[in-house]
Backbone bond lengths (Angstrom), bond angles and torsions (degrees), N, CA, C in turn:
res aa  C-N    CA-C-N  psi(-1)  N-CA   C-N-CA  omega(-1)  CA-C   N-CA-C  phi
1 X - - - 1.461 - - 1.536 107.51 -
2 X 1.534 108.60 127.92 1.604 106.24 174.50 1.472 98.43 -80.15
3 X 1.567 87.98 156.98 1.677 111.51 161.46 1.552 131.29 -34.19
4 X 1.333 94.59 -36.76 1.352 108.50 178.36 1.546 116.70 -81.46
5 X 1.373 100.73 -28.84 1.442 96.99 177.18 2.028 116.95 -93.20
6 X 1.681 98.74 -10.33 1.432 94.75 154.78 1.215 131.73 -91.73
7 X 1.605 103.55 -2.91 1.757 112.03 166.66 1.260 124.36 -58.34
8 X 1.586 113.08 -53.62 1.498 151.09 -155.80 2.154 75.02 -77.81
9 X 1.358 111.02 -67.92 1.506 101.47 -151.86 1.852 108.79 -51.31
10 X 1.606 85.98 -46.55 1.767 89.12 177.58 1.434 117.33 -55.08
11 X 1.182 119.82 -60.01 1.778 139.48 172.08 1.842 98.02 -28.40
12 X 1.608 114.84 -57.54 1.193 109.59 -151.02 1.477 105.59 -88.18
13 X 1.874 139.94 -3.50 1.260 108.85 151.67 1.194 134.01 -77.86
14 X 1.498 141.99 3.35 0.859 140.76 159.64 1.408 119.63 -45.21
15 X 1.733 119.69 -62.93 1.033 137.51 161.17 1.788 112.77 -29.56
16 X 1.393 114.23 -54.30 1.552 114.58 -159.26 1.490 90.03 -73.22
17 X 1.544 111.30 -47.31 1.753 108.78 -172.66 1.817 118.40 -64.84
18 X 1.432 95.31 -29.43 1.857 101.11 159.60 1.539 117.63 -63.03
19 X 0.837 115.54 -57.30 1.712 121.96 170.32 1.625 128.92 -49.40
20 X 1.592 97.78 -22.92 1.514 117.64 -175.26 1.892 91.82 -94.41
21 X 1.125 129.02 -46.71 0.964 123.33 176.02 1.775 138.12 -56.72
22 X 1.250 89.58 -31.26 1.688 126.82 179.70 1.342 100.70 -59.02
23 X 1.704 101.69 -48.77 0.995 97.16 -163.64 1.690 130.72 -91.71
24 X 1.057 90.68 -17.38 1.797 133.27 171.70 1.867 90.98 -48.14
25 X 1.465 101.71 -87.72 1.598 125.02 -179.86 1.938 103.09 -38.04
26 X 1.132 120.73 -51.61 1.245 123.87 -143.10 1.801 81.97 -75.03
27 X 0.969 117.28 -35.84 2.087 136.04 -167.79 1.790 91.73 -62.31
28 X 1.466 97.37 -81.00 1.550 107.86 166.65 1.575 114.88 -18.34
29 X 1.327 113.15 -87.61 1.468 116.92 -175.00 1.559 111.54 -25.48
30 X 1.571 105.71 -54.83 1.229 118.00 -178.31 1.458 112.41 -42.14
31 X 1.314 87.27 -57.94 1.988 96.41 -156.14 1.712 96.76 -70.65
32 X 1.053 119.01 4.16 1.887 119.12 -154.08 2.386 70.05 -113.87
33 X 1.360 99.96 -90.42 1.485 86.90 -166.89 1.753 113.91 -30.78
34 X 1.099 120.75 -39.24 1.828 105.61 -173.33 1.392 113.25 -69.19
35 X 1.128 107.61 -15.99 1.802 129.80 -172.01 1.636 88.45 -71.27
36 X 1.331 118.56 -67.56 1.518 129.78 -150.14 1.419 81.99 -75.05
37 X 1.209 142.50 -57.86 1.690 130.60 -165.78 1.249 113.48 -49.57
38 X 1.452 109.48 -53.17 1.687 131.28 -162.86 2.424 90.50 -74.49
39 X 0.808 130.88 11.47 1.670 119.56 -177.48 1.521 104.04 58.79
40 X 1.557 123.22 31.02 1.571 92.83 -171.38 1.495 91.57 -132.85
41 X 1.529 117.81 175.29 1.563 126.44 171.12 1.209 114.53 -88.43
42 X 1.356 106.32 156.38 1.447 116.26 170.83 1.802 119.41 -67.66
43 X 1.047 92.60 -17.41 1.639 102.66 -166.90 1.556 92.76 -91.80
C-alpha cells in the first residue's frame, strides 16, 4: 500500500464518523423540537 493510499484511508474516517454524527444530532434535534411542541418528554 502506497503512502498515499494510507493517507487518504486514515484522513477519510474522520469524515465518515463526522457525517455519522451530523446525522445522529440533526435526528435528535428533530425528535427533541416535536417533543417540546407536542407538551411531552423525550424519555
Amino acid at each position: 500500500m502506497s503512502i498515499f493510499w494510507l493517507t487518504v484511508y486514515v484522513l477519510i474516517w474522520p469524515v465518515i464518523v463526522g457525517g455519522t454524527l451530523v446525522v445522529i444530532v440533526r435526528a435528535f434535534w428533530k425528535e427533541w423540537r416535536q417533543a417540546r411542541s407536542e407538551g411531552r418528554g423525550m424519555i
